[in-house]
C-alpha positions in Angstrom: 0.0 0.0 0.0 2.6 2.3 0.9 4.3 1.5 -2.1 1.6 3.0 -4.4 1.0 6.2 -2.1 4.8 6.8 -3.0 3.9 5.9 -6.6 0.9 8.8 -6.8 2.4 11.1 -5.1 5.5 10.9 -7.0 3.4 10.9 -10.4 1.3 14.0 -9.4 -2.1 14.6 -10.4 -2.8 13.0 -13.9 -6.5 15.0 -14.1 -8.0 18.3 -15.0 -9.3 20.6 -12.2 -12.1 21.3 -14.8 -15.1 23.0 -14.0 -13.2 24.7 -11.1 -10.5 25.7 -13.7 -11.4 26.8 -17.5 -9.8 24.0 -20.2 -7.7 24.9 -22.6 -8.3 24.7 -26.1 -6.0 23.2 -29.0 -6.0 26.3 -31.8 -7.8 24.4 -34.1 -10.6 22.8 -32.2 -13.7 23.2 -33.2 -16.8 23.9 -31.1 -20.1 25.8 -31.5 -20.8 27.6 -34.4 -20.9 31.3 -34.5 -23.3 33.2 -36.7 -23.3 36.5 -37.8 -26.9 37.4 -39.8 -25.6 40.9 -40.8 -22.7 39.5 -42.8 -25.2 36.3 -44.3 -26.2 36.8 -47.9 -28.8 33.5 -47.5 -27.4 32.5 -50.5 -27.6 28.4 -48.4 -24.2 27.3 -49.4 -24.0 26.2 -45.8 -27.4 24.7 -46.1 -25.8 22.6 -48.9 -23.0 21.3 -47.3 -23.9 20.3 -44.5 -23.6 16.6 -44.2 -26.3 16.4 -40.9 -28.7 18.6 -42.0 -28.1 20.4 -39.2 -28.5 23.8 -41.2 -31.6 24.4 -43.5 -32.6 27.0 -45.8 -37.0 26.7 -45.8 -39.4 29.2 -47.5 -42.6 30.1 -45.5 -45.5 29.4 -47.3 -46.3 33.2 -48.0 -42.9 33.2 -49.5 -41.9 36.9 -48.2 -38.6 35.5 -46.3 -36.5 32.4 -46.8 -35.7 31.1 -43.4 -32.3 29.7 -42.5 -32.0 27.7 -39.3 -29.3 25.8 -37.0 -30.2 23.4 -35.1 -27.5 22.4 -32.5 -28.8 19.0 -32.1 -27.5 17.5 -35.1 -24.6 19.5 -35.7 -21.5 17.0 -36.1 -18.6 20.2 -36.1 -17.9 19.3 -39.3 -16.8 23.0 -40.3 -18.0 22.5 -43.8 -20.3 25.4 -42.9 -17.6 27.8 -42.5 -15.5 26.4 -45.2 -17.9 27.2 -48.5 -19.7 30.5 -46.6 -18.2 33.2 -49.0 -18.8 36.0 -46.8 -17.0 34.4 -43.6 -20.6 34.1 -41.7 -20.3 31.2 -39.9 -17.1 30.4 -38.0 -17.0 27.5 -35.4 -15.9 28.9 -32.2 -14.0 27.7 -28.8 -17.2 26.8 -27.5 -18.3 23.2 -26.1 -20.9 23.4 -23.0 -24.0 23.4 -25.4 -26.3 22.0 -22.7 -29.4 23.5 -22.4 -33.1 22.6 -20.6 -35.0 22.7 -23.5 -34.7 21.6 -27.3 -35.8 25.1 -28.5 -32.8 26.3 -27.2 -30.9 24.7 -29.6 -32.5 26.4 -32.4 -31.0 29.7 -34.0 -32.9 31.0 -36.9 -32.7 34.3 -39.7 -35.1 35.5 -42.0 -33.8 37.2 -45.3 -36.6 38.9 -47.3 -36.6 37.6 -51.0 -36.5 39.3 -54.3 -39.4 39.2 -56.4 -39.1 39.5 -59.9 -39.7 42.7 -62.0 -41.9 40.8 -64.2 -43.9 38.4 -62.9 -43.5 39.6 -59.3 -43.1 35.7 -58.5 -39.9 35.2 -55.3 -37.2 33.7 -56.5 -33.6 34.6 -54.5 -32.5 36.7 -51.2 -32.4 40.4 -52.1 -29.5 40.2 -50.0 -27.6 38.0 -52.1 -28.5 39.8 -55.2 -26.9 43.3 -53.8 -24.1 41.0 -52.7 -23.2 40.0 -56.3 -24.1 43.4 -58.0 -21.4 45.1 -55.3 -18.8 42.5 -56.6 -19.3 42.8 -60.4 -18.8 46.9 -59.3 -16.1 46.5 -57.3 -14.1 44.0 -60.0 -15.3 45.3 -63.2 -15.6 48.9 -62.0 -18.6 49.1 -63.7 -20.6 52.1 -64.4 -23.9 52.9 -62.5 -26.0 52.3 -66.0 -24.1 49.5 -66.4 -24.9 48.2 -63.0 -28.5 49.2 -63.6 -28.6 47.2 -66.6 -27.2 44.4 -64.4 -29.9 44.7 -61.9 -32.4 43.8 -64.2 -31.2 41.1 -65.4 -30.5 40.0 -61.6 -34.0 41.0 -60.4 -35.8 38.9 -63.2 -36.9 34.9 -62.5 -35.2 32.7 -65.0 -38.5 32.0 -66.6 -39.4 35.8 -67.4 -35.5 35.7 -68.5 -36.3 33.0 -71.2 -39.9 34.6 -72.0 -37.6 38.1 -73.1 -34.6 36.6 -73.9 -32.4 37.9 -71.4 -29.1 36.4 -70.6 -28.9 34.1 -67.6 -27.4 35.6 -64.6 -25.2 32.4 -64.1 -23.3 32.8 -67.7 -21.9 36.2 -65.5 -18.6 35.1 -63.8 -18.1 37.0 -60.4 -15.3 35.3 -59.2 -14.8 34.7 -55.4 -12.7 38.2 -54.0 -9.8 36.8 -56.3 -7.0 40.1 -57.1 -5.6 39.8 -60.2 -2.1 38.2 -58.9 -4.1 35.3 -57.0 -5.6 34.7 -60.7 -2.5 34.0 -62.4 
């Protein structure tokens, strides 16, 4: 007996003094994810790639907003989410001690209001995410502001009103991903 006292005490304390003392994090652990709905376009590539279905993209039925929704339950920590976001919306954080009383608190939800189109006045995409590209093509192109107006048009219109007028399709119009002109090369 005496022999493992000496044994212990000359090992010292092999556990964590954890919750009396905070743990500490490796710099790439990945914990609860951190949303930021200002800097969202709803544009659902998160939605997408997410392998749990822990975040969804869901029209109401009046179709005014398009509803994007984490639900902490299912969410495996993947960081896909923050991988394809191309606005850098959605980060995974430090944070583990998720546990909550109720399942509701697991939820975290945004509305974006949808565009509705010129002609038919039927929602199609997140206004949100239509300003998004418009500000890129003006940005990279350096576009003028008839040129942009023009642009908006063709943005703002459904892809069937596009066909019924002829108008070109809004994904023939490469915007590129924030790329400067050395990263291109």
């Amino acid at each position: 007996m005496l022999k493992l006292i000496k044994k212990v005490l000359k090992t010292g304390t092999a556990t964590v003094a954890y919750p009396a003392k905070p743990l500490e994090m490796a710099a790439n652990f990945r914990g609860k994810p951190q949303y930021n709905a200002q800097q969202c376009i709803g544009c659902g590539a998160c939605a997408n790639a997410c392998p749990s279905n822990a975040l969804t993209m869901t029209p109401p039925a009046e179709g005014e907003a398009i509803r994007w929704s984490l639900f902490l339950g299912r969410c495996i920590f993947c960081a896909r989410c923050e991988e394809v976001c191309p606005t850098a919306a959605i980060r995974l954080s430090q944070e583990f001690e998720l546990a909550v009383w109720r399942k509701e608190d697991l939820f975290e939800t945004a509305d974006f209001p949808v565009c509705r189109c010129r002609e038919c006045g039927h929602p199609y995409a997140v206004q949100k995410e239509i300003d998004f590209a418009l500000s890129l093509l003006q940005e990279s192109a350096a576009l003028s502001e008839r040129q942009i107006a023009e642009r908006r048009e063709q943005y703002e219109t459904c892809p069937s009103c596009k066909k019924k007028h002829q108008l070109p399709a809004s994904s023939r119009i490469d915007i590129g991903r924030h790329l400067t002109p050395e990263a291109q090369l």
